[in-house]
FITI-213004 format. One line per 2 residues: their letters; for each residue z, y, x of C-alpha. Coordinates in Angstrom, 1 decimal. Layout:
<rs>
A> Z:Y:X; ...
</rs>
This chain:
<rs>
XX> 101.2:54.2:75.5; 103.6:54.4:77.9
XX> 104.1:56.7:81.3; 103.9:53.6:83.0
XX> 100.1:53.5:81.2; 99.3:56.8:82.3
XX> 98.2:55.1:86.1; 95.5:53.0:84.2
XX> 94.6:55.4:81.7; 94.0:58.7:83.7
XX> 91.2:56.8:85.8; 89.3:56.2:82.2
XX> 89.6:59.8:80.9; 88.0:61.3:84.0
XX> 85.2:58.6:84.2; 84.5:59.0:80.2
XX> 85.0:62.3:80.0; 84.3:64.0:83.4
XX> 83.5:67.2:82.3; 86.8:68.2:80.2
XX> 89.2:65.3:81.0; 92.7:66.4:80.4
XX> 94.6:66.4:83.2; 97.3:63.6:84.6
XX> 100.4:65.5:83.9; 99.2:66.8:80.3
XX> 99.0:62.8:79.2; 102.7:62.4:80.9
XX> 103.7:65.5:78.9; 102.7:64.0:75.5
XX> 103.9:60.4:75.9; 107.2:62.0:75.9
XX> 107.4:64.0:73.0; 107.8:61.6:70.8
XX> 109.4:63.1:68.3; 105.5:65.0:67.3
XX> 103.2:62.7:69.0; 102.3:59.0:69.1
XX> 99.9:57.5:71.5; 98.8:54.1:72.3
XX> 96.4:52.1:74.4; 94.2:48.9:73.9
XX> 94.1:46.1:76.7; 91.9:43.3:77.1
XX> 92.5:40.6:80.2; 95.3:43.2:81.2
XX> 93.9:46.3:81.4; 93.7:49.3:79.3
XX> 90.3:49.1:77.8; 90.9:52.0:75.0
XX> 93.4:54.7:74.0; 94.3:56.9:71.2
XX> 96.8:60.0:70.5; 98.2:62.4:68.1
XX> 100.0:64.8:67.2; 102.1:65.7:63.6
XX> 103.5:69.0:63.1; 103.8:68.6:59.2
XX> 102.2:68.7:56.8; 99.2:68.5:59.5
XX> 98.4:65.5:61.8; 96.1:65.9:64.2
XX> 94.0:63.7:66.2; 94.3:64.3:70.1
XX> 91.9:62.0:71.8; 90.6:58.3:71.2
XX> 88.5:57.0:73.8; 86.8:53.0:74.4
XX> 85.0:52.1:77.7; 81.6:51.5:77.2
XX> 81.9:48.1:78.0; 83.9:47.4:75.5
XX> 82.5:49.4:72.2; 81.5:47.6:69.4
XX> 84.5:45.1:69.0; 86.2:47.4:67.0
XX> 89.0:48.5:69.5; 88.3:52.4:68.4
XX> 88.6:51.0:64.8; 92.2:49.8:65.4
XX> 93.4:53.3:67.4; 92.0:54.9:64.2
XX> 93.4:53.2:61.6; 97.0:53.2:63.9
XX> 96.7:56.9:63.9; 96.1:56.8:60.1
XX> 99.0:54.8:59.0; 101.1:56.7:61.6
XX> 100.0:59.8:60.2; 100.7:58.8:56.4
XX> 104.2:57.5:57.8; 105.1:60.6:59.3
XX> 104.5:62.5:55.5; 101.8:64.4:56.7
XX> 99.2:65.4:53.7; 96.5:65.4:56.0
XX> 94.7:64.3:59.6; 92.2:66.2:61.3
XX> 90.1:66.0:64.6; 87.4:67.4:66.7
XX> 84.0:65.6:67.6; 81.1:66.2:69.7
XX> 78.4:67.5:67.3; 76.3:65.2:70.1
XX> 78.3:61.9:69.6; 76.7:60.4:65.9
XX> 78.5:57.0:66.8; 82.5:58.6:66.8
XX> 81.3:60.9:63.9; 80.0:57.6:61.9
XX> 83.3:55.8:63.0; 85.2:58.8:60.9
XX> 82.8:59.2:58.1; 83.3:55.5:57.8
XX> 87.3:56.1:57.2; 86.9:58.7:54.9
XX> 87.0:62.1:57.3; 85.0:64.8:56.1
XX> 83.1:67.5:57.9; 85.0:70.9:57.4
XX> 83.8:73.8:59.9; 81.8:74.1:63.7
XX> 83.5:75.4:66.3; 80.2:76.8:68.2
XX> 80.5:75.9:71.8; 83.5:74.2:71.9
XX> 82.7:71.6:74.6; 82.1:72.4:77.9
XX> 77.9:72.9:78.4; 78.1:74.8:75.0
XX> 78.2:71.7:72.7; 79.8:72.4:69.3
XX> 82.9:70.6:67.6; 82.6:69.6:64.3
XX> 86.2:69.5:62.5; 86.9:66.9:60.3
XX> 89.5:65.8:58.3; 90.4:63.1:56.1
XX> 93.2:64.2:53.2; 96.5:61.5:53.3
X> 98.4:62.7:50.3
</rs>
């Protein structure tokens, strides 16, 4: 992901996420730090159809959003951000890579139990409307 992605990508955060999407200038903020973070998008016919970020501050990595249009799931787009932000993560040394999920979204925590991320803690009412986060990490070294 670029800045230059930023004016398709803010559009999809706030229609997939509407009720916590980050805000235009925080995505502007992390596509430049490069030097902790890494961030990419998916396009089909043009368009950004999917996106993905982290962040590594070793020895930890940590995954900062991943996001698919509905219209687009199941063609293993969120797959590919994952596994990027895998193999980034393992290239940047880090011994491990952790995220938060939706304790109401079974599909993304299947996606990650499926790669080998494990449930560690709750984080009780995380999410906005009092939905909890389940923390999960999957151990790189």
């Amino acid at each position: 992901m670029t800045a230059d992605d930023v004016e398709q990508v803010y559009p999809l955060e706030t229609r997939l996420f509407p009720e916590d999407a980050w805000p235009r200038d925080m995505f502007e903020a992390e596509v430049a730090q490069t030097d902790t973070r890494r961030y990419w998008v998916a396009e089909a016919d043009g368009r950004v159809v999917g996106y993905a970020g982290m962040m590594c501050v070793l020895p930890i990595a940590d995954v900062q959003t991943i996001a698919v249009v509905p219209e687009f799931e199941g063609r293993g787009i969120g797959t590919a951000l994952l596994e990027a932000m895998i193999g980034e993560s393992r290239a940047r040394g880090a011994d491990n890579l952790l995220l938060e999920v939706r304790e109401d979204n079974p599909r993304a925590q299947q996606l990650y139990t499926r790669h080998g991320f494990e449930q560690i803690h709750v984080r009780r009412n995380y999410y906005p409307g009092g939905v909890s986060a389940l923390i999960m990490e999957l151990r790189l070294a």
